[in-house]
Structure formats: structure tokens, C-alpha cells
N, C-alpha and C positions, 0 to 999 in steps of 0.2 A: 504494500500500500504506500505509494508515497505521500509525500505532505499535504497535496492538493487535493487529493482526494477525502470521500469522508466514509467515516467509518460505518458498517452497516447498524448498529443499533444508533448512531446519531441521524439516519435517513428519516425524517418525517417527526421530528421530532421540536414539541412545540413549547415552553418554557408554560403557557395558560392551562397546560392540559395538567398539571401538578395543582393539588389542593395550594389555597394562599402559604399555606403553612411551612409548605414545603421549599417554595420557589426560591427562594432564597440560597439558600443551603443546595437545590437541584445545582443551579448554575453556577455554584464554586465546582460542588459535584463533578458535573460533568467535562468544566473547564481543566480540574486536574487529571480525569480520565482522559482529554483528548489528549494532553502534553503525555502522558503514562502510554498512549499508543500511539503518538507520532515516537516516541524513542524508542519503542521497544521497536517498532517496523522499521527507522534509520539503523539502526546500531546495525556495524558490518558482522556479518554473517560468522567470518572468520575470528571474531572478539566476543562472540555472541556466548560461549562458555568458558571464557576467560576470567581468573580471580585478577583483581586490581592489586594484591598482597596474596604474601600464602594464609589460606585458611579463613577469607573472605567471600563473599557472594560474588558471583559473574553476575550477569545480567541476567542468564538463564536464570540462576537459580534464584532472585530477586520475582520477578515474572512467575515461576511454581509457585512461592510465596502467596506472590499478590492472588493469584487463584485459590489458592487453598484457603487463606481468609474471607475472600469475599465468598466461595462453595458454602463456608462454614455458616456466614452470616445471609444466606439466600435459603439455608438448609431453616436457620433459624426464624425467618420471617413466617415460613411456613406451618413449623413446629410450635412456636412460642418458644424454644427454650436454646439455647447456645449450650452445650454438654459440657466442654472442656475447650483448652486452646491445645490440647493433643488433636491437631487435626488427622494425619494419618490412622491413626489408632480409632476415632470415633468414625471416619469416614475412610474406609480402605480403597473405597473405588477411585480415592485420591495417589495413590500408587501410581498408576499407567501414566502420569503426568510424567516422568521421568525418560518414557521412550519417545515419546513426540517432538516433533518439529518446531523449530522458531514459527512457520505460519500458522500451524495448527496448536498451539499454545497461546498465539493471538486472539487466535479467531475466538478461543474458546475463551479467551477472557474478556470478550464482545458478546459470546451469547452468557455471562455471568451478569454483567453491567448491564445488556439489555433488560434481564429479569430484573434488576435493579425499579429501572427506570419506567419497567409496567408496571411494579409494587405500587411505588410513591405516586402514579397517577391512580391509583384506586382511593375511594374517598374512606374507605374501612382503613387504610395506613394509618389513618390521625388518628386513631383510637388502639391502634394494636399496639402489644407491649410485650416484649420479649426477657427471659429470664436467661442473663449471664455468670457465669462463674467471678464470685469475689464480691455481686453487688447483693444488699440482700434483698430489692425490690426491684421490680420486673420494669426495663429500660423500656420509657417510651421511642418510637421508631423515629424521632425526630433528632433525640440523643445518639441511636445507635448509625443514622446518616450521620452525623458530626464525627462520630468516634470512625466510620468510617472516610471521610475527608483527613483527619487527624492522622491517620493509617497511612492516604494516599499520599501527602504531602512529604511524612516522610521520608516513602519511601524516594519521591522526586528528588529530593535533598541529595539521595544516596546516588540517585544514577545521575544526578547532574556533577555529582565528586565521578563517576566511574567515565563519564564522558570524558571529562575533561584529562583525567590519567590517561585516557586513552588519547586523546587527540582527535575526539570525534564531536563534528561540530552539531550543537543544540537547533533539535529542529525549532522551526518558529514558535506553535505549540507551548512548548517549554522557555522559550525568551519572552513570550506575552506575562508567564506565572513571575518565571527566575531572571530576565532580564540576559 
């Protein structure tokens, strides 16, 4: 996908179709999703499982990451309840992430984000409430978008340090957030 293009869960998508509630918090949302998929789709191929240091994240495994928490918390919208941050161990079908492709690790954290983005346009979101580990009352979904913006950002922080070790220039995306 290059930069000009748009991604397929942003095709058709409308900032009014989100309860008031949401809108706000949607459009940081999805502003640091675009930046988190214009990099993951620029970063060269050949850097793509590359550690910045020994015993560091490459980009790959930043990207499983980012999958596995958001599975976790798409799992959880559903369920009311987030089990553990053992994500592996409560979600096994989260394994097979490790033989897949740069494209096909994209894609599929375009169809994680799109379920995102159909939750928060249902008007039952303002009301649902999710029970995570450590909190002892059940996160409204308005918190648990924040916590997951909170997520996003840093992991941008991290690949905009892996960028730059690398010598890999920030797509636009990522200069509109990071400059």
C-alpha cells in the first residue's frame, strides 16, 4: 500500500456516523492508526524483522504486538471481560501470527481496526462496559478507546526511534502526529 493510497477499513468512513461521544477520541483514533499503517506498509521489506539493538523489537514483532492487543481488546468488546494480558495463553489462535507475511499481518490488523470502528459507531458502545484485569470496576468503552490510543501512540514513539536507526524516512502519516 503506498502512502496515497487509503486503507481499506478507512474507505467510506464518516467521523458523524460515531455516537457524539465518541468523535473525538474516533479521530485521534484513527489519525494514529493511519500513521501505524503508513509505517508498517513503508518500512523496507529487508529491515522488516530486524532488532534496532540485541534483544529488542523489529518492526515485525512491534506489529504481532499491536495485533495481539487490539484481538485481545475486540475479543473483549464482545465478551464484557479482558481475561489476562497473557495474550497467547488466553487466545492460542494468536500463534499462527508468527508465520505470516508483512502484507498479510497488515491486512489483518485493518480487519482488527475495522471491527474497531463498527463497535464505536453502534449507539449500544456508550453504554457497554468491559471488565479488565487490575481495575476493580468494569471500564466504560470510552476509557478502554483512550487506553487504547494510549497503546497506539506509544507504540508510534517506538517505531518512529526504529525509523530513524534505521535510516528510513517517516511516511507523511507519521510527520502530520511526530513532525
Amino acid at each position: 500500500m503506498s502512502e496515497v493510497e487509503q486503507a481499506p477499513w478507512q474507505k467510506g468512513l464518516k467521523m458523524e456516523a460515531f455516537p457524539r461521544e465518541f468523535q473525538l477520541d474516533m479521530k485521534e483514533f484513527i489519525g494514529q492508526r493511519t500513521a501505524l499503517f503508513a509505517y508498517y506498509a513503508a518500512f523496507p521489506e529487508d529491515k522488516f524483522s530486524t532488532e534496532i539493538a540485541t534483544g529488542s523489537d523489529s518492526p515485525r514483532q512491534e506489529l504481532i504486538h499491536q495485533i495481539e492487543h487490539t484481538y485481545a481488546r475486540a475479543k473483549a468488546l464482545g465478551t464484557g471481560n479482558l481475561p489476562s494480558y497473557k495474550y497467547r495463553e488466553e487466545y492460542p489462535e494468536l500463534q499462527s501470527l508468527d508465520g505470516l507475511d508483512k502484507k498479510t499481518l497488515i491486512n489483518y490488523f485493518g480487519t482488527l481496526t475495522k471491527f474497531f470502528l463498527d463497535f464505536y459507531q453502534k449507539p449500544e458502545a456508550v453504554e457497554k462496559r468491559v471488565k479488565i484485569p487490575f481495575v476493580t470496576y468494569p471500564m466504560s468503552t470510552k476509557i478502554l478507546l483512550r487506553k487504547m490510543k494510549e497503546h497506539d501512540i506509544l507504540h508510534l514513539g517506538m517505531l518512529v526511534k526504529m525509523a530513524d536507526v534505521f535510516g528510513t524516512p517517516r511516511p507523511q502519516a507519521m510527520k502530520d502526529i511526530w513532525g
